[in-house]
C-alpha positions in Angstrom: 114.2 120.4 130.6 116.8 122.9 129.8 117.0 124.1 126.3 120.0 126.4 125.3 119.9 128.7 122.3 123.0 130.3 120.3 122.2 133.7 119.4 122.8 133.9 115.1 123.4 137.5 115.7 126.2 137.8 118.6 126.6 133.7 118.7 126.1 134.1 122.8 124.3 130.8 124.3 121.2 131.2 126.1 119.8 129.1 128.1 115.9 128.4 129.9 114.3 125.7 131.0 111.1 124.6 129.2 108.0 122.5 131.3 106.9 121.0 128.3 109.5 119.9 125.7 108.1 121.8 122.8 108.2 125.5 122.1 107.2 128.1 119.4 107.2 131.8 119.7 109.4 134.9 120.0 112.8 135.1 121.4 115.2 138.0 122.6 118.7 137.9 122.9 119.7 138.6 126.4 123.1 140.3 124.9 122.3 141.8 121.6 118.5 142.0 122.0 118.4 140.9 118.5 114.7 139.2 117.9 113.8 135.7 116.5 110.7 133.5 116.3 112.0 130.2 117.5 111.4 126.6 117.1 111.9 123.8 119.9 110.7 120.4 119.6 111.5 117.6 121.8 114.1 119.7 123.2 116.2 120.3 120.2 115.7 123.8 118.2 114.4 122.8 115.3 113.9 127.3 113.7 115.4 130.7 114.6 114.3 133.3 112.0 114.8 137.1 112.8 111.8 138.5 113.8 110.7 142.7 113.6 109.9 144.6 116.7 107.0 144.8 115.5 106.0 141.4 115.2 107.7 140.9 118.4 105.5 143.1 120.3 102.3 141.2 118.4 103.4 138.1 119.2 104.2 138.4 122.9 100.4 140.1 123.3 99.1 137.3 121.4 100.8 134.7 123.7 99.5 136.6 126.6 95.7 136.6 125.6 96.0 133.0 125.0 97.1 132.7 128.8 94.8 134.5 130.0 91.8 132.7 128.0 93.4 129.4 128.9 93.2 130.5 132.8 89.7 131.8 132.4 88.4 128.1 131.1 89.8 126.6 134.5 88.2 129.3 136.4 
């Protein structure tokens, strides 16, 4: 399913295609690199909030632990 996203900062449309049709974590602007937690449920974005490098950097470790648990369960 593709899924496009405005950009609130720079109002440029990004889009990505999603396996699943649901979708919550961090999102970078490909043009501004401006950072938001997003929001996507059955397809439609539902939340964009601004988001801190910071909490950016957190949130996109977190995801990838999660990953790599999941993937060591099927192992």
């Amino acid at each position: 399913m593709q899924v496009t996203v405005k950009c609130p900062a720079c109002n440029t449309d990004s889009s990505f295609f999603l396996v699943k049709d649901s979708l919550q974590g961090p999102f970078r602007c490909w043009k501004c690199k401006a950072l938001f937690t997003i929001k996507i449920r059955n397809g439609e974005l539902e939340k964009c909030d601004p988001l801190a490098e910071e909490a950016f950097t957190k949130a996109k470790a977190d995801a990838a632990a999660k990953r790599k648990k999941a993937k060591e369960k099927t192992a």
